[in-house]
N, C-alpha and C positions, 0 to 999 in steps of 0.2 A: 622455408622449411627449416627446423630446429638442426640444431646438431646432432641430437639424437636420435630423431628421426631417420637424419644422414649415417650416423651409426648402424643403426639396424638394419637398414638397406643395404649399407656395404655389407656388415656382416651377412645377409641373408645373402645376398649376391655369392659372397666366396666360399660358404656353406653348401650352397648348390655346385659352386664349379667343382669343389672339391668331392659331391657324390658323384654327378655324372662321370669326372674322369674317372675315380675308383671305380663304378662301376664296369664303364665301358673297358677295362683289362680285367677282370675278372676271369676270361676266355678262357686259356689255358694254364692249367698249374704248372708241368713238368717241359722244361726247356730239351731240345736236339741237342744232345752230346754225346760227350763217353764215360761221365761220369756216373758215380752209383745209386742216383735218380733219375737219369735225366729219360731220353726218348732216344733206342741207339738205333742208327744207322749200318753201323758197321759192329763187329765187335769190342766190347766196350773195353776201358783201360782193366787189368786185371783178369783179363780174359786170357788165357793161351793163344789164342789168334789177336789179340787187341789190334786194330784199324783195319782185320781185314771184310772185304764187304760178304755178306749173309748170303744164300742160296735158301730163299724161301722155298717151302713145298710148294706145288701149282692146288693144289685142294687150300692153300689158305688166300693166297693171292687169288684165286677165285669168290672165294667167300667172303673176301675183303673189297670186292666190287658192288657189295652192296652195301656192308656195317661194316662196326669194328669185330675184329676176332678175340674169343678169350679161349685160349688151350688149356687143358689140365692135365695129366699126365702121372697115374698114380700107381699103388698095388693096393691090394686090400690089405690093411698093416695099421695096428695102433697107432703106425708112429704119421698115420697119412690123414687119420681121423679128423681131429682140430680142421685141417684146411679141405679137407672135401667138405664136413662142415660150413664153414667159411666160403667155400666156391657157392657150394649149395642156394647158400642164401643169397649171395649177389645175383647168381642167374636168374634165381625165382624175382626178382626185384628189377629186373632189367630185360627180361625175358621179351622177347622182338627187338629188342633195340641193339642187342649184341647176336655175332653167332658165336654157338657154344659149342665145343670139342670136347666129351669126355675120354678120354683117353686109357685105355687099361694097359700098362709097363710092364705085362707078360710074355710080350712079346707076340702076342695073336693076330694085333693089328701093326701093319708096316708105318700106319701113320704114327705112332706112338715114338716109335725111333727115329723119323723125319724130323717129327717134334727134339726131340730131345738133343738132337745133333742142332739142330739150326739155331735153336735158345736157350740153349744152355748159357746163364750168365757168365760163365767160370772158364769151360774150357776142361779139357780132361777127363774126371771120370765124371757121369755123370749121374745125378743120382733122385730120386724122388721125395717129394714130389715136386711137380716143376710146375708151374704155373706160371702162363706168359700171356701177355695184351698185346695187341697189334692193332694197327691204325693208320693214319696218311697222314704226315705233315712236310713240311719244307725242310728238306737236307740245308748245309751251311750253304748252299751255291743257291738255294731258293727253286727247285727242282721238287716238286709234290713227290714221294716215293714212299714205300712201308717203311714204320719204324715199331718197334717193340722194347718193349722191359720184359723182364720174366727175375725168376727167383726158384728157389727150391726150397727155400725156409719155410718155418709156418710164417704165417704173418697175419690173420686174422682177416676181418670184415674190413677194417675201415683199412688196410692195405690196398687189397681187390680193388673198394669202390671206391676209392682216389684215380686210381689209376684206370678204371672203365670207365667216372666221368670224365676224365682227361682226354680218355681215349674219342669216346662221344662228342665231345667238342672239337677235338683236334680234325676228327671225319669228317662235322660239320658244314666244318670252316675251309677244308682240303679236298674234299673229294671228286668237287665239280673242277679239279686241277689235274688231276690224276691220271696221265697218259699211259692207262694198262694196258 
């Protein structure tokens, strides 16, 4: 066999090792932290409570035995437009694969307030609109348990759906772990 021949072989060889590893991490984007991406556990750094552990509602820990959860949490307000907008369209796009909470912030519904207390990123006042993913992955001790981000900013489409595919995979990969 040429050297060349032997060239191309190698190179196609490491060519290949190098898609399938890429590929095969692909899985999840957002790492279990406290940081201002990541997947929290507990309250995250920056938060008024930072490390302490969350008191989910039982309506989402319920709804999170099947999918992931996506909350929204608004009023009717120009300034809540852009992201109900923006929720709008990820749900229409993912519609059975998430559950969805629309949530009205007039206080009508006690789930709205549950919402707001348990994910609120910040801590203190809180305020609209809030929008939060929730999911299953491995705490740092490797223990399957809910974890969530949320936000009150606008943040647009490709915000939501980073973090509902994250979420989707994170479920995937978690759920048959999950001692609810």
């Amino acid at each position: 066999m040429s050297q060349f021949k032997k060239m191309i072989i190698f190179t196609s060889f490491i060519a290949s090792f190098l898609l399938i590893t890429s590929t095969s991490s692909l899985g999840t984007q957002y790492d279990v932290g406290s940081g201002n991406d990541d997947w929290w556990t507990k309250y995250p750094d920056g938060h008024s409570g930072a490390g302490i552990e969350v008191n989910h509602p039982a309506w989402v820990l319920d709804a999170l035995g099947s999918k992931p959860v996506l909350i929204y949490v608004h009023k009717v307000c120009d300034y809540c437009v852009p992201q109900t907008e923006s929720v709008k369209n990820i749900t229409n796009e993912f519609s059975g694969d998430i559950t969805f909470y629309e949530l009205n912030a007039d206080g009508g519904d006690v789930r709205s307030e549950e919402a707001l207390q348990a994910y609120d990123p910040n801590g203190g006042v809180t305020y609209v609109p809030l929008t939060a993913i929730i999911t299953l992955s491995p705490n740092p001790e490797g223990a399957v348990e809910p974890v969530w981000h949320s936000t009150e900013e606008i943040t647009g489409d490709d915000w939501i759906k980073n973090y509902v595919e994250d979420a989707l995979d994170q479920y995937s990969e978690n759920s048959g772990d999950w001692a609810n």
